[in-house]
C-alpha atoms as a printed R data frame, in Angstrom:
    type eleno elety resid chain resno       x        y      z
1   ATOM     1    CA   UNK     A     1 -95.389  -81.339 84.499
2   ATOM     2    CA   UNK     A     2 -91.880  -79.775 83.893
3   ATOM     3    CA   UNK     A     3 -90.581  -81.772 86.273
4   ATOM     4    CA   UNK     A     4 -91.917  -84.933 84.062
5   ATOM     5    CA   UNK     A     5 -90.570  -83.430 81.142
6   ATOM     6    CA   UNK     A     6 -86.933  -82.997 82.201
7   ATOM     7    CA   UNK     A     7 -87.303  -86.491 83.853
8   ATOM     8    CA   UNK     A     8 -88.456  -88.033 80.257
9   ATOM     9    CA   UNK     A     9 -85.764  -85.880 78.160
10  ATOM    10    CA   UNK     A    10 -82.879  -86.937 80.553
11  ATOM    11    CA   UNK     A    11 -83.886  -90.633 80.221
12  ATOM    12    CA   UNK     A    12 -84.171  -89.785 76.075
13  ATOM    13    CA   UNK     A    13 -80.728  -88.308 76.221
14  ATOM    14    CA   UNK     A    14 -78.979  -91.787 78.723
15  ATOM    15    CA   UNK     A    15 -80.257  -94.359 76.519
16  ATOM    16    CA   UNK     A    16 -78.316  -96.470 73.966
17  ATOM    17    CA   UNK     A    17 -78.433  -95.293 70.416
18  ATOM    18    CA   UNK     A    18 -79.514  -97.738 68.234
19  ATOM    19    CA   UNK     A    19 -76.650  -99.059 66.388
20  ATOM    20    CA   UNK     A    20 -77.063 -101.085 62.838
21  ATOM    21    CA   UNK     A    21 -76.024 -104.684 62.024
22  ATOM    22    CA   UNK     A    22 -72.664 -104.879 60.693
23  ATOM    23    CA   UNK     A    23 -72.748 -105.133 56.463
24  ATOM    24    CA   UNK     A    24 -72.241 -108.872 56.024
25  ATOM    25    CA   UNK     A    25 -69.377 -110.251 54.188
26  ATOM    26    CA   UNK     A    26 -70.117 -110.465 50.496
27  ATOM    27    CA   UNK     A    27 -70.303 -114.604 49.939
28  ATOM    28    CA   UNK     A    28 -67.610 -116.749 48.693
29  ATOM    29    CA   UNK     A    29 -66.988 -120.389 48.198
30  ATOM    30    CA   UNK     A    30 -64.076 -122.126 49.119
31  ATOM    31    CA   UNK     A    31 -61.999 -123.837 46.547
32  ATOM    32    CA   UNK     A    32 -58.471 -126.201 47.620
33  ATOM    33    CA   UNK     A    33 -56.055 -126.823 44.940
34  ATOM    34    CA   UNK     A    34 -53.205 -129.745 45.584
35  ATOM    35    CA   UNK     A    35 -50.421 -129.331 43.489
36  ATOM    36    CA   UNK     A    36 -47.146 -131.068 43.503
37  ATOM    37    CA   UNK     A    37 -45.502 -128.029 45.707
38  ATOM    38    CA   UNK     A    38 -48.160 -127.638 48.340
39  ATOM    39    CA   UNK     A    39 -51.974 -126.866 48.501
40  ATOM    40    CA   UNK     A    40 -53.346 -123.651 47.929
41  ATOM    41    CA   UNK     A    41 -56.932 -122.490 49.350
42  ATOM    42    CA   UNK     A    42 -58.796 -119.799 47.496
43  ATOM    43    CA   UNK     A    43 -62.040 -117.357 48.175
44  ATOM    44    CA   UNK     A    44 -64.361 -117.613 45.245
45  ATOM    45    CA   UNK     A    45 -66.047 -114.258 45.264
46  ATOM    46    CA   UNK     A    46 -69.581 -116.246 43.972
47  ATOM    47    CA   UNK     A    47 -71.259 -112.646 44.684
48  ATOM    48    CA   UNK     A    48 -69.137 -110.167 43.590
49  ATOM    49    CA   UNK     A    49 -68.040 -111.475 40.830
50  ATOM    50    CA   UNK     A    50 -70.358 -114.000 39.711
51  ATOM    51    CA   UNK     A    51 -69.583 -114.435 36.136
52  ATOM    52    CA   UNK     A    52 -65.956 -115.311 36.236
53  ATOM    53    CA   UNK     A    53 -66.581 -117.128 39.463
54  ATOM    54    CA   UNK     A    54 -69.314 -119.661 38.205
55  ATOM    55    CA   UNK     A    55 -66.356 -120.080 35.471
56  ATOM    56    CA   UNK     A    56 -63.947 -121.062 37.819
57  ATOM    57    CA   UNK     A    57 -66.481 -123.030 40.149
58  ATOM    58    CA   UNK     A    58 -67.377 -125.153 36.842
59  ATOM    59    CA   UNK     A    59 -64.191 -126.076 36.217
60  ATOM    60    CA   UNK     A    60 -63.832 -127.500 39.597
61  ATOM    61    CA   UNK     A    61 -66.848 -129.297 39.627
62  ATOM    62    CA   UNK     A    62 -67.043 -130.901 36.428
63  ATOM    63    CA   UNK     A    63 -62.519 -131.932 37.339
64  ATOM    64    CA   UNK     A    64 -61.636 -129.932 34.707
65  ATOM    65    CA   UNK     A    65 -58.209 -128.683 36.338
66  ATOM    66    CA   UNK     A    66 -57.338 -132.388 37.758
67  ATOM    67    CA   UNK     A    67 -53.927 -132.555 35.828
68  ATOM    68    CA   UNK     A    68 -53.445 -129.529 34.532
69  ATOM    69    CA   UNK     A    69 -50.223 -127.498 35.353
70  ATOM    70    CA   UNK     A    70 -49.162 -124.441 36.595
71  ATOM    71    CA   UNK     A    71 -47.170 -123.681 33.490
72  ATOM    72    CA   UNK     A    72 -45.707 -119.702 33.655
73  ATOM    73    CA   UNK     A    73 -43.772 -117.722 36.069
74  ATOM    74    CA   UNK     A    74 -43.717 -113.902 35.496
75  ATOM    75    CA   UNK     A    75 -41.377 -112.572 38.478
76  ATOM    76    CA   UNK     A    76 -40.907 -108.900 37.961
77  ATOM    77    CA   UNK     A    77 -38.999 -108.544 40.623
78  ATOM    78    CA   UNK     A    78 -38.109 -110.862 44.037
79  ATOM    79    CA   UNK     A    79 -41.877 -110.858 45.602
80  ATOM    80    CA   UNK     A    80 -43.618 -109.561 42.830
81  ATOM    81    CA   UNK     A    81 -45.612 -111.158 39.492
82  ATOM    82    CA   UNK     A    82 -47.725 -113.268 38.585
83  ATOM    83    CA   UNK     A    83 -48.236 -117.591 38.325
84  ATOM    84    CA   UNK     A    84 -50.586 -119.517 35.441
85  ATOM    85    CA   UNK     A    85 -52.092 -121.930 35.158
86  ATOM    86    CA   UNK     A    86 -55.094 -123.879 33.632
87  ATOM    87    CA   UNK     A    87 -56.097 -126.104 30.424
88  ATOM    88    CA   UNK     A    88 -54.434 -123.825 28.104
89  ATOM    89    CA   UNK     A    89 -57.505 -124.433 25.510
90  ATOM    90    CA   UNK     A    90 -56.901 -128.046 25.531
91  ATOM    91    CA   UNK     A    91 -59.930 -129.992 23.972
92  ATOM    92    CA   UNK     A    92 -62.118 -132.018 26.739
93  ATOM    93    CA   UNK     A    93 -61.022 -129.356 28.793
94  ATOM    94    CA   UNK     A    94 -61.695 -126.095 27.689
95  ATOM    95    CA   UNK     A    95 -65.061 -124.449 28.115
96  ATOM    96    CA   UNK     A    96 -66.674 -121.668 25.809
97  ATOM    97    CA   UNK     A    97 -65.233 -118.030 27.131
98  ATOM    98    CA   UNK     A    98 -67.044 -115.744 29.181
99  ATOM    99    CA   UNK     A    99 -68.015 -112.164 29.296
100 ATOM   100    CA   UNK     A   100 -65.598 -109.581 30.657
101 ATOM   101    CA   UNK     A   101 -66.388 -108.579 34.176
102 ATOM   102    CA   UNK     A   102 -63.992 -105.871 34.998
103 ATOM   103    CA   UNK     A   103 -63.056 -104.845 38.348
104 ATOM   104    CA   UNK     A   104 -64.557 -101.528 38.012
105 ATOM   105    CA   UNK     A   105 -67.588 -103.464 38.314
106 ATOM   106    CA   UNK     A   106 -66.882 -106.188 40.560
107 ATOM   107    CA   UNK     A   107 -64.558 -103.936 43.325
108 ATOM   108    CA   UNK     A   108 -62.252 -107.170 43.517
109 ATOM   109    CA   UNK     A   109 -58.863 -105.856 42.850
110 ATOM   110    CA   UNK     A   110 -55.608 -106.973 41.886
111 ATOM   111    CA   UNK     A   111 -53.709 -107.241 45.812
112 ATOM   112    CA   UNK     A   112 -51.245 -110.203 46.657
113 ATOM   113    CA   UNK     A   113 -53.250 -113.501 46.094
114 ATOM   114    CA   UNK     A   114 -55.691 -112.512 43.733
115 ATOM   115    CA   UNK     A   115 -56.888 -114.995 41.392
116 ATOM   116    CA   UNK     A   116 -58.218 -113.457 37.678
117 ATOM   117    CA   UNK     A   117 -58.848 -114.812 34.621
118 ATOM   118    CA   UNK     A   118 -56.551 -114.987 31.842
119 ATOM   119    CA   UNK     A   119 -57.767 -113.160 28.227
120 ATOM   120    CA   UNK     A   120 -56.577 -111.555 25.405
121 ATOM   121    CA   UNK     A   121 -59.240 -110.117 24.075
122 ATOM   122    CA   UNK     A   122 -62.321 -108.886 26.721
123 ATOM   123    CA   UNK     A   123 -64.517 -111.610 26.168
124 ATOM   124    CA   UNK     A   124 -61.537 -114.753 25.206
125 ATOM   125    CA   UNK     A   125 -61.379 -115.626 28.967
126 ATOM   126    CA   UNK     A   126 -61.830 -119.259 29.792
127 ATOM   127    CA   UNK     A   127 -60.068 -121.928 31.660
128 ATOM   128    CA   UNK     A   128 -56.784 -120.260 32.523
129 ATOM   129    CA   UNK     A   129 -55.849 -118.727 35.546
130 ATOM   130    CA   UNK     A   130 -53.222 -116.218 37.102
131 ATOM   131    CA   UNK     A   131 -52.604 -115.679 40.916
132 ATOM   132    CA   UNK     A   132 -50.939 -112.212 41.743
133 ATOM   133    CA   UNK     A   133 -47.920 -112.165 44.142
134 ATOM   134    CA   UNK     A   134 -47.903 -108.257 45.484
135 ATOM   135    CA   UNK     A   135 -50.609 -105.418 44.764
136 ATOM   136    CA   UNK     A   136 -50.948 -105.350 40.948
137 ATOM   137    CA   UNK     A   137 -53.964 -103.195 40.885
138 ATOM   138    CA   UNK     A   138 -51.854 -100.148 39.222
139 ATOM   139    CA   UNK     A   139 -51.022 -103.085 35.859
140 ATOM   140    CA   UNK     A   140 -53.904 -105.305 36.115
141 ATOM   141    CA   UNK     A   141 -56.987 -103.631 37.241
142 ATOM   142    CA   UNK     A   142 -59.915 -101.716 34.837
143 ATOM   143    CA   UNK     A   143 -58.968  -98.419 34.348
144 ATOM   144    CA   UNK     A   144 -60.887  -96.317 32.350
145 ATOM   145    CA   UNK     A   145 -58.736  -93.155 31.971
146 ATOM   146    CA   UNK     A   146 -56.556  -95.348 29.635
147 ATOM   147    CA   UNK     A   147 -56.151  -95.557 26.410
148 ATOM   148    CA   UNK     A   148 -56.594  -98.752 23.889
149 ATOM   149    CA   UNK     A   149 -57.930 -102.081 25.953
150 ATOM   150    CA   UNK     A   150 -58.436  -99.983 29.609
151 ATOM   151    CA   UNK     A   151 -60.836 -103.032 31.001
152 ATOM   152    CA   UNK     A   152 -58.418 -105.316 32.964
153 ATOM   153    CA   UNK     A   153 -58.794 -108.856 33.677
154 ATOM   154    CA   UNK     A   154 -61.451 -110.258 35.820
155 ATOM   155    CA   UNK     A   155 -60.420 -110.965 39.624
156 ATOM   156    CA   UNK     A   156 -62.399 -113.117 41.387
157 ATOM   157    CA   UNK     A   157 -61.092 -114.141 44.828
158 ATOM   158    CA   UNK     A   158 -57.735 -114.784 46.392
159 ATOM   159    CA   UNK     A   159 -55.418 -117.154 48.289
160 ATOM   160    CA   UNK     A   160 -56.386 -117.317 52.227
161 ATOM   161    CA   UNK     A   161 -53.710 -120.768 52.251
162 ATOM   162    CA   UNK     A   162 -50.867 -121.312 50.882
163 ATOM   163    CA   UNK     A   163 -49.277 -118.415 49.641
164 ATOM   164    CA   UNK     A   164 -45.607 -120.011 50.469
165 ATOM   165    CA   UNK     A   165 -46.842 -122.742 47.735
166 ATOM   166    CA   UNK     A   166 -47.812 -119.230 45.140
167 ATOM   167    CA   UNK     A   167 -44.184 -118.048 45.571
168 ATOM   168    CA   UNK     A   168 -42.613 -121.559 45.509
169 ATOM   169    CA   UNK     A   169 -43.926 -121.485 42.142
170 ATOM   170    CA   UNK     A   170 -43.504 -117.761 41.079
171 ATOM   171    CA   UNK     A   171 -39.730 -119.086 42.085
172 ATOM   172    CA   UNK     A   172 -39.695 -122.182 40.059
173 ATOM   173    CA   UNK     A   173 -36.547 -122.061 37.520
174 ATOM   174    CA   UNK     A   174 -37.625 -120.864 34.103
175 ATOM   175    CA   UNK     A   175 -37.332 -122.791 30.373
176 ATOM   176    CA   UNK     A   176 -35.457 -120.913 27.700
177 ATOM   177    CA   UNK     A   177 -37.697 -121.427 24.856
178 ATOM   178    CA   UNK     A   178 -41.623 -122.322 24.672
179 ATOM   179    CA   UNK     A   179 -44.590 -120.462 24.133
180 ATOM   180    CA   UNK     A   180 -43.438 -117.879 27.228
181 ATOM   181    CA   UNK     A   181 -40.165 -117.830 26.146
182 ATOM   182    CA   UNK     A   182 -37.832 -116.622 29.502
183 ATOM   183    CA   UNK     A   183 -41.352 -117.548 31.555
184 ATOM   184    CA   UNK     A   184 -42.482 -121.337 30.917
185 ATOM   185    CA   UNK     A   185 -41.575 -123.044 34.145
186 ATOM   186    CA   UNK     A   186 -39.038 -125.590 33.241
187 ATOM   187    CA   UNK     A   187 -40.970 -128.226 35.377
188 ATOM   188    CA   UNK     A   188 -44.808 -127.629 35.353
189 ATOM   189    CA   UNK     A   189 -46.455 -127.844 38.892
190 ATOM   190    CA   UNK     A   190 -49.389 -130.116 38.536
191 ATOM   191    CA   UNK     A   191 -52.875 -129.169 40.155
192 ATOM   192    CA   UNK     A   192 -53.554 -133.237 41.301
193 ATOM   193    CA   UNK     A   193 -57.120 -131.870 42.762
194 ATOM   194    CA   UNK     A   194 -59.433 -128.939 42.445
195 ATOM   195    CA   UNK     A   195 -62.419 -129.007 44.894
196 ATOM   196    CA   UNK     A   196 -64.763 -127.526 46.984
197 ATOM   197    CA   UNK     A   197 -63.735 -126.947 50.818
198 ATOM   198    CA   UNK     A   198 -66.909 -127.933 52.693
């Protein structure tokens, strides 16, 4: 009977622990833009951030960004800023803003090639768009702790193609006057396509 025992325990002790599945990958959708200085492919976080990304994804499929221009450069430093673009509130265009999802609630952060929506208010955000060029999670994210506005914009996927076309653009030589004065891209890149990747 001891004999059995120790037989049964050592068997207990050789055998494979019982390992879980891996977490899956939180879902995203797959959105291509063409623009006139290369394509850029994007992750759509459609779980994570399913607000600002249902947004985004409406634009695309009702061809709301066919046209429209990357418009604004903000290059802190060689590397480092932010692009926009989007319908800048034009009429036929522009959609009724959004709520504010911050990424304190979402956990999709401000690294090199996020995409986020552009707001001035929490709660203005529509159909214009920034993509980050370096970490920008210190400027751009939520932050409580803050004082004054401390909620962030709303990032809701990033660039897996085509970041050579992001800092093309982020490069692109700058108008002296306009709206951005010292930021306007001299010659707008135009988005010729927004859609789905199947």
């Amino acid at each position: 009977m001891l004999r059995l025992a120790l037989l049964l325990a050592a068997q207990v002790a050789s055998a494979p622990m019982p390992t879980s599945a891996p977490a899956a990958a939180p879902a995203t959708v797959r959105v291509a833009l063409t623009t006139s200085e290369g394509s850029i492919v994007l992750a759509i976080e459609t779980e994570r951030a399913p607000v600002t990304a249902a947004n985004f994804l409406r634009y695309v499929e009702r061809h709301r960004l066919d046209g429209v221009v990357f418009y604004r450069t903000v290059k802190v430093q060689p590397d480092y800023g932010f692009v926009q673009f989007g319908v800048q509130n034009a009429p036929g265009r522009v959609l009724p803003p959004i709520r504010h999802e911050p990424t304190t609630l979402t956990g999709v952060h401000h690294t090199d090639g996020a995409i986020s929506l552009a707001r001035l208010a929490p709660g203005t955000g529509a159909g214009d768009f920034t993509i980050s060029v370096g970490d920008q999670r210190f400027s751009l994210d939520a932050d409580p702790s803050r004082p004054g506005d401390n909620l962030g914009y709303a990032a809701f996927g990033h660039v897996v193609e085509g970041m050579d076309t992001v800092h093309r653009i982020l490069d692109a030589p700058v108008a002296a006057g306009g709206h951005f004065p010292g930021e306007q891209i001299a010659k707008p890149v135009v988005v010729t396509s927004a859609r789905r990747v199947p």
